[in-house]
N, C-alpha and C positions, 0 to 999 in steps of 0.2 A: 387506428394509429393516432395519437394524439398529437403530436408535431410535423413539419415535412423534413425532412433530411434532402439536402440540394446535391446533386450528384454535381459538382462544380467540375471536374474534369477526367477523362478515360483515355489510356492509351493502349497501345498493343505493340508487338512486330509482326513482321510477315510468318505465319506460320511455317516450319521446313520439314525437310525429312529425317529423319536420324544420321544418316549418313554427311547429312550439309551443314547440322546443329554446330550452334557455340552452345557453349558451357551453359548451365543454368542461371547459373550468381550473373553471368553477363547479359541474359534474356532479362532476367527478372527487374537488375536495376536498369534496363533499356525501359522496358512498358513503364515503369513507377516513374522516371525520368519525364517519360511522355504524357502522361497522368498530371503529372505537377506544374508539368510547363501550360500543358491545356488548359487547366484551373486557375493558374496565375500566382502559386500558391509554391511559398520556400518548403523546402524540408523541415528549417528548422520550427516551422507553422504545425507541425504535424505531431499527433501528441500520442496517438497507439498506431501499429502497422498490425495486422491480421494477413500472415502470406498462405499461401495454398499449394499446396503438390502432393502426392503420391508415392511416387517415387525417388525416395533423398533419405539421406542421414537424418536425425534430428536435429534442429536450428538452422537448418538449411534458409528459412525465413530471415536469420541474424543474414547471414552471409548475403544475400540479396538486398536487405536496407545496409546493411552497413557499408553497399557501395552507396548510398545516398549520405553517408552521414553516419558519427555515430554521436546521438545525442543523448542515448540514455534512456529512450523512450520505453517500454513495452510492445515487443513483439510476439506475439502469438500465431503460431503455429499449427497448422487447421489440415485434416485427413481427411474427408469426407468420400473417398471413391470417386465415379467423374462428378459428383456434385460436389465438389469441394471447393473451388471459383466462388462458385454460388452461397455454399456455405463461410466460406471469410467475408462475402459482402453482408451478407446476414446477420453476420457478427458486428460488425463495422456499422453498421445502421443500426443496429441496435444499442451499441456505445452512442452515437450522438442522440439519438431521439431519446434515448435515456439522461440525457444532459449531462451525462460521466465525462463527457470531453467535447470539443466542437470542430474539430478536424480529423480525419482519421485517412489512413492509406489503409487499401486492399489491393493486393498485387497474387496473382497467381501463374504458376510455371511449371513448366515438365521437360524433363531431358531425360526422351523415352529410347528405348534400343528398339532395333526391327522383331519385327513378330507378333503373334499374339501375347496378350497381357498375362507377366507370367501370375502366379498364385501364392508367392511370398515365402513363407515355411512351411518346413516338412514336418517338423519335429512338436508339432502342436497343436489342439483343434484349429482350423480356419471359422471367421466370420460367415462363411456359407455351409457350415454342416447341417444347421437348420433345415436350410433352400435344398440343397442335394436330398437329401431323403424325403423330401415329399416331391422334387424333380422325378427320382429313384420312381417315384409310384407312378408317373404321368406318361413317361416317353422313353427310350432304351436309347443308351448314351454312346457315344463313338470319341473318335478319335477327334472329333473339329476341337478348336475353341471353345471353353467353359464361355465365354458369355455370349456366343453365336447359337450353341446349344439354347441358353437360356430365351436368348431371342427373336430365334429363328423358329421355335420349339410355341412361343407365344402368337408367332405370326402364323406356324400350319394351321394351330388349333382356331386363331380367326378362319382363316380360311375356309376351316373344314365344315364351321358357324353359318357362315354369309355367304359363301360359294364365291368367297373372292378369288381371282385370277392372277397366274404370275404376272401378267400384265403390268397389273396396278402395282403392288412393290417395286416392281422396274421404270414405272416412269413417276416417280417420286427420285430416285438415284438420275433421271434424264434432267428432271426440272434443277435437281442441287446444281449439277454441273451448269448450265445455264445460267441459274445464277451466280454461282460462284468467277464464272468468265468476266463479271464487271467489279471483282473485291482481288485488289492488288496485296491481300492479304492471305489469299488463298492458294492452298497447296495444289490442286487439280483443279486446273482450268479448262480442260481440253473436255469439248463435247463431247456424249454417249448418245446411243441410242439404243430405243429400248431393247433391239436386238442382242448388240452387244453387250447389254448388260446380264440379259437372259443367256449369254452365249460364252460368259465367265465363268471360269470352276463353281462347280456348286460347292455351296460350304455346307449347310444344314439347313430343312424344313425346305421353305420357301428363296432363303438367302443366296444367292451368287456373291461372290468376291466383291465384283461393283456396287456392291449395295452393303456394304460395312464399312466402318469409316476406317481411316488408317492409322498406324503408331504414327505419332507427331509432336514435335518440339515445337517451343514457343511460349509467348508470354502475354500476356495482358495486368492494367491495374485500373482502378478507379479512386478517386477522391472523393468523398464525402463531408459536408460540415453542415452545420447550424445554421440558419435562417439568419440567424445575428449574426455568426461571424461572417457569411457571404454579403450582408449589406457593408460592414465594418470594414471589409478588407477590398470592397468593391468588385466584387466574383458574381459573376451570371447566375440569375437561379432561376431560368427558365424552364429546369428539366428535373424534377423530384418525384421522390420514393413514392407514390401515391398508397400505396399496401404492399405486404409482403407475408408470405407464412411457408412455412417450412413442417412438413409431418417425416414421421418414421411408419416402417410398416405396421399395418395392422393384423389381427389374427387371422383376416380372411386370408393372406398371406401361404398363411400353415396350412389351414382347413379345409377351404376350397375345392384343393386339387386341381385349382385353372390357371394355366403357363400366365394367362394375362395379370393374372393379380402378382406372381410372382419376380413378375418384373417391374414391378411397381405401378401399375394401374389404378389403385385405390386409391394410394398414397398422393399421387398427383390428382386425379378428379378430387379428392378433399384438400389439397392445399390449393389448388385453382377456384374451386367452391369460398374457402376463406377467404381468398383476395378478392373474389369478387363482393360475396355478401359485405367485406370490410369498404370497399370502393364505392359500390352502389353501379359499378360498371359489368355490364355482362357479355357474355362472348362475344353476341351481334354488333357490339360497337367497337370491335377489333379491328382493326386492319392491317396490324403489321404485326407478327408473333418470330421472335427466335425460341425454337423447342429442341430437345433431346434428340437428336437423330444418329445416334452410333450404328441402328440396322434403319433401313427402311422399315421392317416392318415396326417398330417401336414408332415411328413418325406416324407412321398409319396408325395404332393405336392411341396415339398422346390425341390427335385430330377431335377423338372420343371423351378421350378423358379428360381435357381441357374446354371439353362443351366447344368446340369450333363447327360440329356438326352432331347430330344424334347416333346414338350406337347405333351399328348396322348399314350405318351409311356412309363409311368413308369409300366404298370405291364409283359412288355418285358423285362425290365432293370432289375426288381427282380425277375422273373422267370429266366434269364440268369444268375443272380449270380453274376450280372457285379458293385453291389451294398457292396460287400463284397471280402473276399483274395482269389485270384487266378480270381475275374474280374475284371473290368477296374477302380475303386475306390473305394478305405474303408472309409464308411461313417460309422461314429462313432465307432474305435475301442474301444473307453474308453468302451462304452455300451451304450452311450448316457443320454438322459434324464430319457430314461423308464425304463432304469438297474441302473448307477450307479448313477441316483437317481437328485431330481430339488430343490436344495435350492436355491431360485430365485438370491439373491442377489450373489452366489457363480459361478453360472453355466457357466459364459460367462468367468471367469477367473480360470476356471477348463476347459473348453475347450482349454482355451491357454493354460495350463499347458499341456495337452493332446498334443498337435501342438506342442508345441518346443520340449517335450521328441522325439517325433519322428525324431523332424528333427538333434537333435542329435544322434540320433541311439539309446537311453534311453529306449524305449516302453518296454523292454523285449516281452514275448511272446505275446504282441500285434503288434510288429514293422509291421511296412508297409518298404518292399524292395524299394530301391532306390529311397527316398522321399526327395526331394529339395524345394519344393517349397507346402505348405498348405494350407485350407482354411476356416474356421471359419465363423459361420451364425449363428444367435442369435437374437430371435425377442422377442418382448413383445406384446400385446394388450394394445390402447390405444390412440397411440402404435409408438413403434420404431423397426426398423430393421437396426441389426448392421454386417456387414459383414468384414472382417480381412485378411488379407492374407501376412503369413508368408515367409521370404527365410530363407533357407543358403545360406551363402557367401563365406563360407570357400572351 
């Protein structure tokens, strides 16, 4: 990268449940609100917005800034699946490092109903016809949730690999909640145990109910600007973009025939690869990661694919504790996806909020010691994998 992009301000709301949700347009201009104020930084400062969701009309992004203002600006409108957060920030750093602009909002939101995630229309190919027939050749389909299939389906065939144990899927869903008990942001607070999780409906493969994250409403945003306009406007810039990269699948995808590539396994160990080779920072000097966890077993997989440990060995890594505080990296102190909860368009820009509190010393009683440097994994189906990695400079 050849400039830093200053993340000068992040906000959120508490995430809720469907049932407790306000409207979207009032979540969305709630975070971006929070965003601006954290940064120090008018609206009228703000020269393109990129908003994120899934499920909306189109310009549902206008509706959202134009409770900020309506200035005129450019608003773009961003779908990326659950990587879509991640994909508006993407965008948004890539306008300021590009010098196209030196202020920029990314806000992301979702106002989801109960249930599994429906699949859009009827009356047209879907974006997963592809996926489904070489799915179609791998595993024999039932009635659960299409993406419970997809990633419940990637965690047997681990399994069936390494001789991993329900155990381990289930106390990855023990440790979210855990953490998630000190983020006043989170939907599920209440302890599990891994009995109780192993002791939940089975959904598919390896999955129990407590071990998939839930429909969830909510909002997050972040600000972004120029090196020059944060000294100009006198904005903190302690906390910048250090790398970023973003892939789509590749054909091992198709050809394979392995659930783990199919849920994007490739696509994240080469955008994790890029940030790193682009940083010169490598897994081992990680110590604080928010990553993709809609299943457990995807969290167990990303462990791999984000090099946090070698393949074959994530149920060493979480039997040793090296996955949480007082081992070798805190993967998802918020709580992740499966506690404090997955409103698609929000998640990827609640993780960044997640990453910079840290890296200012802000976590409260979630703080990870001695955190300089972050890392941020966010995938969709479909599909994109977007991976981030934060410094302090100061």
């Amino acid at each position: 990268m050849s400039g830093r992009v200053v993340v000068a301000g992040v906000g959120m709301i508490p995430f809720t449940t469907p049932s407790r949700t306000e409207t979207y347009d009032v979540m969305g201009t709630k975070a971006a609100r929070a965003a601006l104020a954290d940064a120090g930084v008018a609206y009228q400062k703000i020269q393109q917005a990129y908003a994120g969701y899934v499920y909306g009309d189109s310009t549902c992004g206008q509706a959202v800034v134009y409770g900020l203002g309506q200035t005129g600006i450019p608003v773009i409108n961003v779908n990326n699946n659950c990587s879509t957060g991640s994909s508006a920030l993407f965008l948004a750093r890539q306008a300021v490092e590009s010098g196209a602009v030196d202020a920029v909002l990314a806000v992301g939101f979702e106002q989801m109903q109960r249930g599994a995630l429906a699949m859009g229309y009827t009356d047209r190919p879907t974006p997963f016809d592809r996926f489904n027939a070489v799915l179609d050749q791998i595993q024999e389909r039932d009635e659960s949730p299409f993406a419970a299939q997809m990633f419940g389906g990637a965690g047997r065939q681990y399994a069936e690999k390494y001789g991993t144990s329900p155990e381990m899927f289930a106390k990855i869903s023990v440790k979210s909640r855990r953490h998630a008990a000190n983020n006043p942001y989170a939907v599920f607070t209440d302890p599990v145990t891994v009995e109780e999780v192993l002791a939940s409906p089975h959904i598919y493969g390896p999955l129990t109910r407590l071990q998939c994250c839930p429909p969830t409403c909510g909002a997050a945003a972040a600000v972004l600007v120029s090196a020059e306009f944060a000294r100009a406007n006198g904005i903190d810039t302690d906390v910048v973009i250090k790398a970023q990269a973003m892939t789509t699948d590749f054909s091992s995808t198709f050809t394979e025939k392995d659930m783990t590539k199919i849920v994007g396994y490739d696509m994240s160990k080469a955008a994790a690869q890029q940030v790193y080779e682009a940083s010169g920072v490598s897994p081992e000097d990680l110590r604080v990661v928010e990553l993709h966890d809609c299943f457990t077993a995807n969290e167990l997989l990303t462990y791999e694919a984000i090099g946090l440990t070698p393949e074959g060995t994530a149920e060493k890594f979480i039997n040793d504790g090296d996955n949480t505080y007082g081992g070798r990296v805190v993967t998802n102190p918020s709580g992740g996806l499966l506690s404090k909860g997955h409103p698609l368009g929000a998640t990827g820009l609640a993780q960044c909020a997640e990453l910079v509190w840290q890296l200012r010393g802000q976590a409260e009683a979630r703080q990870v010691d001695g955190v300089n440097i972050a890392l941020q994994h966010n995938i969709g189906l479909g599909g994109a994998a977007v991976v981030t990695l934060y410094e302090k400079v100061s």
